[in-house]
N, C-alpha and C positions, 0 to 999 in steps of 0.2 A: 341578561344572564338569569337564569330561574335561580329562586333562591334554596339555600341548604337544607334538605328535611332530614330530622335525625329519627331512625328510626325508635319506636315504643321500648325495644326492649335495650335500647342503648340511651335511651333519652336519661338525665340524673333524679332519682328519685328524691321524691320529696318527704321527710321526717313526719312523721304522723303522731298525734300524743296518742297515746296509749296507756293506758291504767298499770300495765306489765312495764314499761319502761319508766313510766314516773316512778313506779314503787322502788327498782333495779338502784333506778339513781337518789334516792330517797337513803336505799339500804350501804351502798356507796358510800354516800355523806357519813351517815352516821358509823359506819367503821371510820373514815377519816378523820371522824372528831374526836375519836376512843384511843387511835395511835396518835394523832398531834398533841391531844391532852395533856399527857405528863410529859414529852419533852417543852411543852409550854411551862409548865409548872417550874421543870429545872430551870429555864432559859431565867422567870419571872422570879424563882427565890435567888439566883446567882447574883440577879439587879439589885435585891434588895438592901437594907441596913438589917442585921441582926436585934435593932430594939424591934423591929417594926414584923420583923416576923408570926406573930401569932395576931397582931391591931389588925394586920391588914389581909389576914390570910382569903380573906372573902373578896377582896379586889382583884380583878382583870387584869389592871395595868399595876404596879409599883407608885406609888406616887411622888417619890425621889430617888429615881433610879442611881446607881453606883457601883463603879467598877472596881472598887478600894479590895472584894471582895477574890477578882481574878490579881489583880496584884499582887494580894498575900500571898495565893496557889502558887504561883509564879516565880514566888519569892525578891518581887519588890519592895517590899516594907519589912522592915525589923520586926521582931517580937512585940516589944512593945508597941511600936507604931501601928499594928493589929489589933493587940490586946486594947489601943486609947479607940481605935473607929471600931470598935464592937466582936471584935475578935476572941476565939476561946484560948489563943497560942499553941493550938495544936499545929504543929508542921508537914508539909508533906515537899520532897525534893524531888517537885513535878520534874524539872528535867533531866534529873537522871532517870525516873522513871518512862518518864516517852523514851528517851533513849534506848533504854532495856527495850521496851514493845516496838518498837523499829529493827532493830536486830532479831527477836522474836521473831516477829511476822512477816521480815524478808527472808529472812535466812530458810524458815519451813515457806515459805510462798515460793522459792527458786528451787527448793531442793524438791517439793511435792508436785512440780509442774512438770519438771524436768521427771521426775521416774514414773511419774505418772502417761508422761506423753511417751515414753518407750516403749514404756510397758503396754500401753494399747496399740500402739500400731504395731506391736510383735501381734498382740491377737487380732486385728485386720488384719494382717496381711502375710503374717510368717506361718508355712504349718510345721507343728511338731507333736510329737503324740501327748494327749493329755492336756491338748489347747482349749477341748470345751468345757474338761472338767475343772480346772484350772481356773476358765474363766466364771465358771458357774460357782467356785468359793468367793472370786472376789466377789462378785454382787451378793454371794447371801452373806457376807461381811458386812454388809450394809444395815443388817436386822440384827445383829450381835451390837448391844448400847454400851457404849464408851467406859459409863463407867463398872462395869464387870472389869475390865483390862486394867484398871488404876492401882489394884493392891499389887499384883503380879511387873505391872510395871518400874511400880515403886521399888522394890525388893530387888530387882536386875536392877536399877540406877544406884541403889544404896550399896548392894554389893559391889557393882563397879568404882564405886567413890565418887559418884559424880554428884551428889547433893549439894546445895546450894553453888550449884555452875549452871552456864547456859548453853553447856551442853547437854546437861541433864533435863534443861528444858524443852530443847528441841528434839532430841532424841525419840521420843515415841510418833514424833507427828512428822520427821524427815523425808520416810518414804510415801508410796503410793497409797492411798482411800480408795476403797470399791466405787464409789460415786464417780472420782474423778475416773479412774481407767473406763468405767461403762462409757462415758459423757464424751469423752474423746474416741474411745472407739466406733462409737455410733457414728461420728462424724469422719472421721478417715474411713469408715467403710462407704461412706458419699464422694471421695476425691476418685474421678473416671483413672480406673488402672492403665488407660493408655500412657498417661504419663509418664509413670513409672516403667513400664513396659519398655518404655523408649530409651528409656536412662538403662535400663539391666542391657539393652541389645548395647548400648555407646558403652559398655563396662563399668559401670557403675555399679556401688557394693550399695548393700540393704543399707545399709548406717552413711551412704553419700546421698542415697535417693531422701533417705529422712531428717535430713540437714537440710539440706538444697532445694527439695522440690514439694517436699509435704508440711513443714512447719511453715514456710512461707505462705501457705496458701492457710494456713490454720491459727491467723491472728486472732482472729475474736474467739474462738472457744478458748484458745487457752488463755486470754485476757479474762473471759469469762470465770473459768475455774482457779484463775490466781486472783479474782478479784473476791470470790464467794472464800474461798480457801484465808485470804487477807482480814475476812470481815470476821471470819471465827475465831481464827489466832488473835486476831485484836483485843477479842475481847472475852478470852479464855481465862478462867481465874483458877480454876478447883487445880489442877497440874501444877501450874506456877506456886501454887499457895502452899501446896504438900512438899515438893521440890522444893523451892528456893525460899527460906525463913531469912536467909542474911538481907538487909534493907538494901546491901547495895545492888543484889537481885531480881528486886521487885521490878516487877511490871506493873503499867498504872492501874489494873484490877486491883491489884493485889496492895498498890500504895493508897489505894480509894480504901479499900477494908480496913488498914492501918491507921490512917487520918483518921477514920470515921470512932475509931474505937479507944484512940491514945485521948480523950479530953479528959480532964482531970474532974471536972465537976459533974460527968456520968451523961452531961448533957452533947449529943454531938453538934459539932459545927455545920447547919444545916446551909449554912449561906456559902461559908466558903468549900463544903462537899460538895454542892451542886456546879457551884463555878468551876470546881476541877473537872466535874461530870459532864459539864457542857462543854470543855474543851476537850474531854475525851471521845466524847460523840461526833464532834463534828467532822473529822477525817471519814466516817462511816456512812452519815450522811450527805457529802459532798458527793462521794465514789456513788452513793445509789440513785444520787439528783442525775449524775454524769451520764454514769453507765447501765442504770438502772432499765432502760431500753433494750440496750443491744443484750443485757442479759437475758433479758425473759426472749427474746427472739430467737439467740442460740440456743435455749435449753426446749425451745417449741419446735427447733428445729433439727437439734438429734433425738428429742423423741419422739417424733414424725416417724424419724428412721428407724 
């Protein structure tokens, strides 16, 4: 039997150093050391003991690490029992505040996905007069900065009476973002209109064909844009902070600023701020360990389109 020749230009190529790729992966590393940095730093004071904070700040490691730190946050330990392991008795009632930022960040992640994905597949796919102009505000909405819309926002929430509720929280961020409509449009203008086609001849209405036959097929972007949509709201402070002052309000931004600022002796609680900080980080980081692939792929792949 002769044996298999692969041909030269299917054969696998081999990695070659290069002066242009060492340096690539060189530049690489050193942004990666620049973002892991300080959430190493939170991760490394959250461990610490509050004496040992300034003796050791030049250490890598902690050299008695201790979780006495998230306990407090958590509200494991009494007052006191804070105040005897090194504690300043500042309080923060972590889980009411996750609570709030779960309600927060689902309630706009379903409501923002949801009108968002209508609303673009009206502009792929519906015509009516005034679809391009239409579409051409939401995208330069995009270049209009959030916070211009805060004082005007404010003012409609307060004259409604919705201050310190969470409705007054979600309220500006419920509907659609020029981002999201472009990012789904672009992608339902890639789903083959035969589909569809087939479903209007079987009688089927615009709003059965978009239930049935086009979200199905449009898992990951909108995973995509509920998860980018999720990572904002999470970690929104300035809105929550203006809007809702009552403590039972707060969102952990906003209970992080509170803690940080209520110690009595001017100094803040740097060990257990950060222990709070590092439990509020890591739902954000887990989602971008997770999904952090499939997102950059969707978004490479409607703007292709």
């Amino acid at each position: 039997m002769a044996p298999i020749t692969i041909p030269d230009n299917q054969a696998p190529r081999k990695r070659t150093f290069s002066p242009g790729r060492a340096a690539a992966w060189v530049a690489l590393g050193l942004m990666l050391l620049i973002t892991v940095t300080p959430l190493w730093m939170v991760v490394k004071t959250a461990l610490m003991h509050s004496t040992d904070l300034y003796t050791e700040s030049d250490r890598l490691l902690p050299t008695a690490p201790t979780l006495d730190n998230f306990k407090r946050v958590l509200g494991l330990m009494t007052q006191e029992e804070g105040r005897a392991r090194g504690g300043s008795g500042a309080e923060i009632n972590f889980l009411r505040a996750l609570g709030n930022s779960l309600v927060f960040t689902i309630t706009i992640v379903l409501l923002q996905v949801s009108c968002a994905a209508m609303a673009a597949y009206a502009f792929a796919r519906l015509r009516f007069p005034g679809r391009d102009t239409l579409f051409a505000l939401f995208v330069g909405s995009m270049m209009v900065p959030g916070v211009v819309t805060f004082i005007p926002n404010f003012i409609l929430i307060k004259d409604l009476g919705l201050l310190n509720t969470m409705v007054g929280m979600v309220a500006p961020f419920c509907l659609m973002q020029g981002f999201s409509v472009f990012f789904l449009r672009q992608f339902f203008l890639s789903i083959p209109r035969d589909l569809e086609e087939a479903a209007l001849l079987d009688g089927a209405s615009y709003f059965y064909i978009f239930i049935h036959v086009v979200l199905p097929l449009s898992i990951t972007p909108l995973a995509t844009i509920g998860m980018l949509t999720g990572i904002n709201m999470w970690n929104e402070f300035f809105w929550p902070y203006l809007v809702a002052k009552d403590e039972m309000q707060q969102v952990l931004p906003v209970a992080l600023q509170t803690f940080k600022s209520q110690t009595a002796q001017g100094q803040p609680d740097w060990t257990g701020l950060m222990a709070a900080t590092a439990i509020t980080v890591m739902p954000t980081i887990l989602l971008l360990v997770v999904l952090g692939r499939r997102v950059v792929e969707s978004v490479q792949f409607s703007g292709g389109k």
